[in-house]
BATI-529552 format. One record per residue (C-alpha): residue number from 1; chain; x, y, z. Coordinates in nm, 3 decimals, decimal comma. Layout:
<rs>
   i ch       X       Y       Z
 NUM  A       X       Y       Z
...
</rs>
This chain:
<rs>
   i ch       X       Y       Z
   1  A  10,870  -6,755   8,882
   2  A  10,535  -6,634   8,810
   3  A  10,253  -6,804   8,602
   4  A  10,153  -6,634   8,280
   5  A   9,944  -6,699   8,014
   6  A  10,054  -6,725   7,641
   7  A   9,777  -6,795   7,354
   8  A   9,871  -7,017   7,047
   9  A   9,666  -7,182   6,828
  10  A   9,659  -7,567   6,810
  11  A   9,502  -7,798   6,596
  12  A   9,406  -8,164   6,582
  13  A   9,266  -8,390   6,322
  14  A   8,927  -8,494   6,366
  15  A   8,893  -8,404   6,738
  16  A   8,787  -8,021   6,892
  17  A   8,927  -8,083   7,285
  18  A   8,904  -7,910   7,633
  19  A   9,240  -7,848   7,809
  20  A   9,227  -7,959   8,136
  21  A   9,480  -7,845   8,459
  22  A   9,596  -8,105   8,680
  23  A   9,558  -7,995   9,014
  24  A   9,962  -7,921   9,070
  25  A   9,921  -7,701   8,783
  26  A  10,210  -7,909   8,593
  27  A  10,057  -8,082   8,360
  28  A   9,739  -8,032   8,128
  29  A   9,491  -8,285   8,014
  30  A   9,350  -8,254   7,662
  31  A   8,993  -8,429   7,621
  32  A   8,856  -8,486   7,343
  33  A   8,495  -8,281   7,278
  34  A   8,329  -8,348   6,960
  35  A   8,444  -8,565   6,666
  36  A   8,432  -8,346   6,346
  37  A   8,522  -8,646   6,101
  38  A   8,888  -8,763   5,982
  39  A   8,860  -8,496   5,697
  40  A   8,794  -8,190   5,944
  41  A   8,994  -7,942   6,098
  42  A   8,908  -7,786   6,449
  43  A   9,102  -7,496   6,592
  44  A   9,147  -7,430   6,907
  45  A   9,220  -7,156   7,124
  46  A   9,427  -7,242   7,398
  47  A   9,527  -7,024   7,721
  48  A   9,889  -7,224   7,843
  49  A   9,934  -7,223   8,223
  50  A  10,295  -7,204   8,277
  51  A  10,408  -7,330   8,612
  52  A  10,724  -7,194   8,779
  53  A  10,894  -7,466   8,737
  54  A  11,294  -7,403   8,617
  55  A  11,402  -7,360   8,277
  56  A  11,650  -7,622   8,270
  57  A  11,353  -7,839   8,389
  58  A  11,138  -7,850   8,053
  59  A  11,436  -8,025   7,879
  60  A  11,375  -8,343   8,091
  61  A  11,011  -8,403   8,069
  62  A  11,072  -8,691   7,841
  63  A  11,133  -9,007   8,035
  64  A  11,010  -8,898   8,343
  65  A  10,720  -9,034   8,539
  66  A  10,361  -8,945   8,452
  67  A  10,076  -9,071   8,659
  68  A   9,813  -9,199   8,395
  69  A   9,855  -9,308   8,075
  70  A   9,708  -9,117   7,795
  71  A   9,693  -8,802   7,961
  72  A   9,908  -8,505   7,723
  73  A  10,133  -8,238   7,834
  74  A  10,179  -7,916   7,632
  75  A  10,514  -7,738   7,695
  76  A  10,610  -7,491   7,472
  77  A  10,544  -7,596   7,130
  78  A  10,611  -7,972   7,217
  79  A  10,321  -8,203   7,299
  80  A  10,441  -8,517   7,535
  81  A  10,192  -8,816   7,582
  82  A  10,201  -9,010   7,913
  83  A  10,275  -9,402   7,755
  84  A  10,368  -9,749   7,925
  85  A  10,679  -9,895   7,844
  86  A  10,763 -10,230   7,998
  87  A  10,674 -10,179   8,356
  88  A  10,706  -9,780   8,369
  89  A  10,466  -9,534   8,237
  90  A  10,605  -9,170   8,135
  91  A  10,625  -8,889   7,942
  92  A  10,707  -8,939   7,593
  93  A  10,743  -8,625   7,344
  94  A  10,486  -8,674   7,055
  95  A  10,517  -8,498   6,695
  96  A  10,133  -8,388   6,611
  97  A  10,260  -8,105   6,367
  98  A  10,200  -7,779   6,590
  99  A  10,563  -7,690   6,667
 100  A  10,573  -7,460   6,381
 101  A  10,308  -7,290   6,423
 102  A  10,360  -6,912   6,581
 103  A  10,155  -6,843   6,887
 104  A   9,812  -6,632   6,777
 105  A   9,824  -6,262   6,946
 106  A   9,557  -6,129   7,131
 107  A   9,409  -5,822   6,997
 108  A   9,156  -5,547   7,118
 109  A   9,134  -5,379   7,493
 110  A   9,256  -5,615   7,799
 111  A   9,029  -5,711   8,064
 112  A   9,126  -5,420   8,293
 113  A   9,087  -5,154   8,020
 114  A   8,725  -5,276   7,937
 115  A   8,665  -5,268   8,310
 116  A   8,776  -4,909   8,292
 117  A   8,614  -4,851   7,990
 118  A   8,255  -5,008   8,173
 119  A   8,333  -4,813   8,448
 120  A   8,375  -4,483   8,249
 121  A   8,057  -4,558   8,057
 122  A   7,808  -4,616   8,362
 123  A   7,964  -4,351   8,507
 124  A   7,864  -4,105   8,212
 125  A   7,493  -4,275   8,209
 126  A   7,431  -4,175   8,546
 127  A   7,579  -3,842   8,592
 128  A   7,388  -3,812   8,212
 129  A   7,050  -3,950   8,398
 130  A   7,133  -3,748   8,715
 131  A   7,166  -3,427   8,462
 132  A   6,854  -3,518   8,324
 133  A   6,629  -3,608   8,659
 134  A   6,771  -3,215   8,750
 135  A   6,631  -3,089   8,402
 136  A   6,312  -3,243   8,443
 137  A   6,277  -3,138   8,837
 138  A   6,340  -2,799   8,750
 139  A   6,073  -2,825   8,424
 140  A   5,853  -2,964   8,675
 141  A   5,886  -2,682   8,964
 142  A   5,857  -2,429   8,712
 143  A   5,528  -2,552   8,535
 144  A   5,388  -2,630   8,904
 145  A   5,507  -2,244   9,017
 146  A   5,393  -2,118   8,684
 147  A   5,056  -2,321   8,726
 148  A   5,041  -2,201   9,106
 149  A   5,098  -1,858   8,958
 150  A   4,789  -1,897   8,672
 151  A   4,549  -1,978   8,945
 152  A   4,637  -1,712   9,141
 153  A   4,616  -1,458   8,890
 154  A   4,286  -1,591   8,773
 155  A   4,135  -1,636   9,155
 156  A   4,247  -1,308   9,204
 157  A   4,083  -1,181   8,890
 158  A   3,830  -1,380   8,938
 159  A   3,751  -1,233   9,287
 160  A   3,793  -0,844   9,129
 161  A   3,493  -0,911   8,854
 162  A   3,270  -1,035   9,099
 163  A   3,362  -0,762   9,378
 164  A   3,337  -0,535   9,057
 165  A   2,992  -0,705   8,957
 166  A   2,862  -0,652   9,316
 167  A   2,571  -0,461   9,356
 168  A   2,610  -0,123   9,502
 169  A   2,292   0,058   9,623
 170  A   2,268   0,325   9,850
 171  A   2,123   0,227  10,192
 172  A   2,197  -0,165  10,136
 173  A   2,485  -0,361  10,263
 174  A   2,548  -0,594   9,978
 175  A   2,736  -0,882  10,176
 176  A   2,870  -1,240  10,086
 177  A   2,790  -1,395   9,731
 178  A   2,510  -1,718   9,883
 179  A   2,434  -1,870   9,568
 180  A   2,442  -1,795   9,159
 181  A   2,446  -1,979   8,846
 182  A   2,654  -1,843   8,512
 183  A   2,525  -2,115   8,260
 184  A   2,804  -2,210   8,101
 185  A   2,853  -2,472   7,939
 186  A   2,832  -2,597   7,544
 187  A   2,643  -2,458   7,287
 188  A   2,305  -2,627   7,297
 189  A   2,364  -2,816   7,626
 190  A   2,080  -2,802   7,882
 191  A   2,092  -2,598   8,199
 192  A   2,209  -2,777   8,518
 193  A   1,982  -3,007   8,651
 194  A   2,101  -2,957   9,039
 195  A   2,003  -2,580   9,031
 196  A   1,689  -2,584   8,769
 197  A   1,414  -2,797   8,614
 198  A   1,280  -2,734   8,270
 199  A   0,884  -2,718   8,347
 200  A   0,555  -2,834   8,118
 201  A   0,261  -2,635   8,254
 202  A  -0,001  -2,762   8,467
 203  A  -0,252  -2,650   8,737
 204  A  -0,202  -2,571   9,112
 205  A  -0,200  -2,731   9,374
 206  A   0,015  -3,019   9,214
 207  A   0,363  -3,159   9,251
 208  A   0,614  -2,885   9,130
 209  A   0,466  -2,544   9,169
 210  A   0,700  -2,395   8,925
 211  A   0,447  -2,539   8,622
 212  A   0,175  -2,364   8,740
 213  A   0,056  -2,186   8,376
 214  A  -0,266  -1,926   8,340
 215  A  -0,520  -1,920   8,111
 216  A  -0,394  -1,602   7,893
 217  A  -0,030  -1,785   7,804
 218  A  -0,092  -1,905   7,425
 219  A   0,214  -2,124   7,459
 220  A   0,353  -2,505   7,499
 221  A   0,628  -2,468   7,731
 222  A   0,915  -2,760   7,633
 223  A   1,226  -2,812   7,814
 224  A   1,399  -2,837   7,461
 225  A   1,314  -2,502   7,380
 226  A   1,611  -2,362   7,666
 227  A   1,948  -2,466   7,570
 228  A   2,281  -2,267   7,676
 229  A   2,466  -2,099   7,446
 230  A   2,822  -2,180   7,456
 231  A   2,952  -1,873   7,492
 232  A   3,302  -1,764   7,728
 233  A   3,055  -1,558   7,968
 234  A   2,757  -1,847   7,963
 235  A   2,390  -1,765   7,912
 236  A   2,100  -1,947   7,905
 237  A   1,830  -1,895   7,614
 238  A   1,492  -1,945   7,624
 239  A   1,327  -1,956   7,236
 240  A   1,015  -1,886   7,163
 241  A   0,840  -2,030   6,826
 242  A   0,557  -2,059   6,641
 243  A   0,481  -2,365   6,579
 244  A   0,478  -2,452   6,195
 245  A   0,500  -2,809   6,224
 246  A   0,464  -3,080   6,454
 247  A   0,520  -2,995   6,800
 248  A   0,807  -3,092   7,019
 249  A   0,803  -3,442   7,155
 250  A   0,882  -3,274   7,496
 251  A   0,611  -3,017   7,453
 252  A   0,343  -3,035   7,745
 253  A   0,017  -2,933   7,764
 254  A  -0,221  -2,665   7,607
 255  A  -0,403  -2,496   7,881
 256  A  -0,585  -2,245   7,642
 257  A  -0,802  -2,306   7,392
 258  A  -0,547  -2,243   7,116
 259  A  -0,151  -2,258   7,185
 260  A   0,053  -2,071   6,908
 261  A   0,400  -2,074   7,041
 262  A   0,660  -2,299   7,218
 263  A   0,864  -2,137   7,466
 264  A   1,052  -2,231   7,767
 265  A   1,010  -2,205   8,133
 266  A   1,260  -2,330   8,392
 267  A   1,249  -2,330   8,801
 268  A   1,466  -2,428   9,138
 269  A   1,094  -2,582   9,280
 270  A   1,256  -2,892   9,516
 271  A   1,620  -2,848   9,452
 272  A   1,735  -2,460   9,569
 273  A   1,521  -2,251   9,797
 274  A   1,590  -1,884   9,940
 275  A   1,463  -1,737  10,218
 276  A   1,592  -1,275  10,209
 277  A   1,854  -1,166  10,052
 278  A   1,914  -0,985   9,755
 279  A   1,869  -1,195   9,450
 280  A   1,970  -1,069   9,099
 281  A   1,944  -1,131   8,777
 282  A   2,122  -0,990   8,438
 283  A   1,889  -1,071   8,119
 284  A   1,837  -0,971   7,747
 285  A   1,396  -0,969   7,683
 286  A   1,313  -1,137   7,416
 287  A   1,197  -0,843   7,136
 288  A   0,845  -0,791   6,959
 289  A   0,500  -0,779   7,095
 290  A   0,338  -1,061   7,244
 291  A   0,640  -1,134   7,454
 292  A   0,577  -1,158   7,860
 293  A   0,933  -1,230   7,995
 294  A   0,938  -1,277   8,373
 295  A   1,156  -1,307   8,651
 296  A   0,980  -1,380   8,908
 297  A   0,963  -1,662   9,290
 298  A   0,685  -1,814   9,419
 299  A   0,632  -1,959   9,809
 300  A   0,846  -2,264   9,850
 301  A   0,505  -2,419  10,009
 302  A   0,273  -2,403   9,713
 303  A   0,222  -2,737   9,656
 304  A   0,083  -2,757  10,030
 305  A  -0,114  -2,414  10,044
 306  A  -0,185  -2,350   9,660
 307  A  -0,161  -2,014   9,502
 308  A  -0,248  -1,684   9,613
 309  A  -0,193  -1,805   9,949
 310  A   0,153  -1,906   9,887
 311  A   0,225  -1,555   9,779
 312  A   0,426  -1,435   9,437
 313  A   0,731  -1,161   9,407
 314  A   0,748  -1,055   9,019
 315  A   1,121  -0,890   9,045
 316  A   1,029  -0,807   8,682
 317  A   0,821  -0,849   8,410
 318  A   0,825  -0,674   8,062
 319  A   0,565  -0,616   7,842
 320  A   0,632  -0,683   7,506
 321  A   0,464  -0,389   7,353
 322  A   0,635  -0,152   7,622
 323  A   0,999  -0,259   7,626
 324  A   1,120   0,021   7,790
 325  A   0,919  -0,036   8,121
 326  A   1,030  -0,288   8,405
 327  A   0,750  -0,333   8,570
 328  A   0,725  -0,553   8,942
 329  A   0,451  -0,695   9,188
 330  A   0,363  -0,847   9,487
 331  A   0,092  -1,112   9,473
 332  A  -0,103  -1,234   9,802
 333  A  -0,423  -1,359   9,968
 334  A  -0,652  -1,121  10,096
 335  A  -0,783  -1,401  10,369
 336  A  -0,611  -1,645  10,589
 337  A  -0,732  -1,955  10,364
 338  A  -0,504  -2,195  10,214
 339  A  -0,586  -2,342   9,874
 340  A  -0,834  -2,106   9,843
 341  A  -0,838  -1,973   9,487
 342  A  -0,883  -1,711   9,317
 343  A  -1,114  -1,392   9,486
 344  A  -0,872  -1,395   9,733
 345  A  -0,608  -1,281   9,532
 346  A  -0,478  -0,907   9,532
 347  A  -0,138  -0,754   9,407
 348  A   0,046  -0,470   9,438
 349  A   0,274  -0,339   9,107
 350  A   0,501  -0,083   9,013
 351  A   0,656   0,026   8,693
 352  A   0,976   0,234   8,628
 353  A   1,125   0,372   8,277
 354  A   1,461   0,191   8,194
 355  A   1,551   0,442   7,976
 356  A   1,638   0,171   7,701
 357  A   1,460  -0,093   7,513
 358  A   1,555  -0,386   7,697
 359  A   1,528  -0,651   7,438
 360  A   1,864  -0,438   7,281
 361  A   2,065  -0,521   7,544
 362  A   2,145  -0,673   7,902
 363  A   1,953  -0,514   8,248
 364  A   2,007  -0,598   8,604
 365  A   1,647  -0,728   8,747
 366  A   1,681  -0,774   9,152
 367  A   1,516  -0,788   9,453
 368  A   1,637  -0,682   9,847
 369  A   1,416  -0,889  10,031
 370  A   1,459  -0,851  10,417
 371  A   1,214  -0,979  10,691
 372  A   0,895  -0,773  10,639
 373  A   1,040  -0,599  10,348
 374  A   1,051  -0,659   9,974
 375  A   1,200  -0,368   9,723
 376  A   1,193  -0,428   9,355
 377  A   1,533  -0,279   9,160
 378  A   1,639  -0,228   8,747
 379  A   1,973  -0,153   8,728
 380  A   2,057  -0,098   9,034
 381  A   1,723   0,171   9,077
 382  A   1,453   0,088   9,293
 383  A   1,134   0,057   9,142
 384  A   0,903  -0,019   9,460
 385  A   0,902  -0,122   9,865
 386  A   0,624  -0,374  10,006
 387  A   0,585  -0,423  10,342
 388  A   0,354  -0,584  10,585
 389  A   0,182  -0,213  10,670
 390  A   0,089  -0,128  10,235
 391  A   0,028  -0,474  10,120
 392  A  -0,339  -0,487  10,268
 393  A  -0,362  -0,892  10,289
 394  A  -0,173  -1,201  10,409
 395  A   0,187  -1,147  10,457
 396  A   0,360  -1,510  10,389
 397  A   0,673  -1,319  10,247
 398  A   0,872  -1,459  10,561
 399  A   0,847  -1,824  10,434
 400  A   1,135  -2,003  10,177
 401  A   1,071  -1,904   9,784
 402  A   1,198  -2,022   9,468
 403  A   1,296  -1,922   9,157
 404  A   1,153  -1,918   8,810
 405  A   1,249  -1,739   8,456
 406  A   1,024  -1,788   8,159
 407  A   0,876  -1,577   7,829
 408  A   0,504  -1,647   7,775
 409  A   0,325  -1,495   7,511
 410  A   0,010  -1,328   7,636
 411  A  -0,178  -1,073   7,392
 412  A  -0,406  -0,928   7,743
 413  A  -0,034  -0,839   7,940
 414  A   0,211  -0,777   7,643
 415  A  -0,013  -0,653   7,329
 416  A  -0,086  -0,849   7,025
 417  A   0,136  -1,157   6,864
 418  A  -0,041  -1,156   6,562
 419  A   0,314  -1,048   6,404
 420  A   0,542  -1,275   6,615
 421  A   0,704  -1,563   6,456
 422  A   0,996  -1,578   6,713
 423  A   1,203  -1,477   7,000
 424  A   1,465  -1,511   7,246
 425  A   1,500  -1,437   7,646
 426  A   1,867  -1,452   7,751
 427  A   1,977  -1,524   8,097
 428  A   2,331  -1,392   8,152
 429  A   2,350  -1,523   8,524
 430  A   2,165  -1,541   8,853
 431  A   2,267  -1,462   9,190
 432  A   2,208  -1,443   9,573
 433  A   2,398  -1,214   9,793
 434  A   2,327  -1,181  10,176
 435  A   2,166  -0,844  10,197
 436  A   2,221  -0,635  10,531
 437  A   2,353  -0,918  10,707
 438  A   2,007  -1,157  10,579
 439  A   2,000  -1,426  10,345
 440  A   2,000  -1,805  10,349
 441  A   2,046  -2,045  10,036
 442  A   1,835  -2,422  10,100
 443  A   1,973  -2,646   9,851
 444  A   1,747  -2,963   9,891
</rs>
């Protein structure tokens, strides 16, 4: 016969106990487990372990031979306790009150249909993971294809403005894009400090040419007076004040006898140097008389040779009191004498009629400087040529130059400021593009 398991529910007084299989599987043991007191009442749930042992041999259990007195046998219903009597020790049938009680069904699933059920459920968490993992991939290779797309698109657009913004001028090869700055940034953040410094003035020959100030400039020049304007496109602003109040704590030096204004002047003196190419720059000019907005490089080497000797390319400057004129110049020693200052000093200047007042909107300034040749553009026009043959002095316009933008405010150059209270210069961008196959960007 096979073994099977029935469950009933048996009871003691007093006593909760562990049922115990011999090792033959005949017999089981009942031990006692915890003592609940004579007034308690512990149920148990039993599994019976029927052995296949023959019907007809259940009936003679009592009397027979047990191995260890004490010991308990459940068969059926009927309990049997192993006892000595005399010399013999065996089975003896023992009333403790559970006959009548009705074994307790088992309800709920059976093992193997919670198995199954188990089985079912991590089967439906995975494939549901699996599902999801393939969701998210495909999220994910769309937003890295739609991402992949974005940059595209915007290089691409990115590459058509500034082929679109590229100067075009008749006789010039406009090549690569060296070098350019688009201040942007936040509103009211300083310019970048790896391309520009924000300059005091001061006299030359000292450490950072780019400070080197004149006599006529009524004007403390203060690095917080140029701040970028936070707009999508970027510019730079330079604003000029009168002063009303207490000066700037940045403000430098007075180098006239009476300094009205603050303004701002900033250079690439000791961090970018050029040497040819054609260098560009779109700016508003500051409105109102007074003004003297330039755009303008000095020699790399001033701090070693001083100034005129140096040399000095004005791409533009605009008087206030004339704001329809762009107006450039060369500026050079007539002698072979470094730090020599200031008979020695000649220029050569041009004007040209924009045709609008510059101060009401944005101009190209540039100049295509090539080995032994310097023209002066507005808007794409040319305004003058300089070369070694008209210039009539020194020609150091070979050597590395940098860059400086500023507004002064200089009644002898730009007419009187007696009616000037303020101002602003804005820088759109600045560039360098090779020109005719020349141009070289120093970053230092």
């Amino acid at each position: 016969m096979g073994r099977r398991f029935e469950p009933v529910w048996a009871h003691t007084y007093g006593l909760i106990e562990q049922i115990i299989f011999s090792e033959d599987s005949t017999t089981i043991c009942r031990v006692p487990i915890k003592n609940l007191g004579r007034t308690s009442t512990a149920l148990a749930f039993v599994l019976i372990f029927t052995s296949a042992i023959a019907p007809n041999a259940l009936a003679t259990v009592s009397g027979t031979s047990c191995s260890q007195v004490g010991n308990q046998l459940l068969e059926g219903k009927k309990l049997f306790t192993c006892v000595k009597s005399g010399s013999k020790i065996t089975w003896k049938y023992t009333n403790d009150n559970t006959s009548a009680f009705a074994p307790f069904p088992l309800m709920g699933p059976s093992w193997l249909e919670i198995a199954q059920q188990k089985d079912l459920l991590e089967k439906a968490t995975f494939e549901r993971a699996a599902k999801e993992a393939a969701e998210l991939k495909v999220k994910r290779d769309a937003e890295i294809a739609a991402a992949a797309l974005k940059a595209r698109l915007e290089a691409e657009a990115k590459a058509a403005k500034a082929e679109a913004e590229k100067p075009k001028i008749q006789g010039l090869t406009i090549g690569n894009l060296l070098w350019g700055d688009d201040f942007k940034g936040n509103e009211g953040a300083s310019i970048n400090g790896q391309n520009w410094s924000a300059r005091n003035c001061h006299r030359v020959p000292t450490s950072m040419g780019g400070g080197a100030c004149f006599d006529s400039e009524v004007v403390y020049y203060a690095p917080s007076a140029i701040k970028l304007d936070g707009s999508e496109d970027g510019a730079a602003v330079i604003t000029t004040t009168r002063i009303s109040g207490a000066l700037p704590s940045d403000a430098g030096k007075c180098l006239t006898g009476n300094c009205t204004f603050v303004s701002g002047r900033f250079d690439t003196h000791g961090k970018v140097a050029f040497q040819y190419g054609f260098i560009e720059a779109r700016i508003k000019m500051p409105a109102g008389s007074g003004n003297h907005p330039a755009f303008w490089m000095l020699g790399d080497n001033i701090n070693q040779v001083g100034w005129p000797y140096s040399g000095e390319m004005d791409i533009t400057e605009i008087r206030g009191n004339e704001p329809t004129i762009a107006t450039s110049a060369t500026h050079y020693s007539t002698i072979n004498s470094p730090n020599t200052c200031c008979a020695n000093h000649q220029y050569k200047v041009a004007a040209l009629g924009v045709g609008a007042d510059t101060s009401a909107g944005y101009h190209t300034y540039a100049v295509a400087w090539m080995p032994n040749s310097i023209s002066y553009y507005v808007d794409n026009r040319l305004i003058s040529t300089t070369t070694p043959s008209n210039l009539g002095g020194q020609w150091v316009f070979n050597n590395k130059f940098f860059l400086i933008l500023n507004n002064a405010v200089n009644a002898g150059f730009s007419g009187s400021w007696q009616n000037l209270q303020s101002s602003t210069m804005s820088i759109d961008w600045v560039r360098s593009y090779q020109v005719n196959g020349y141009g070289e960007v120093i970053t230092q």
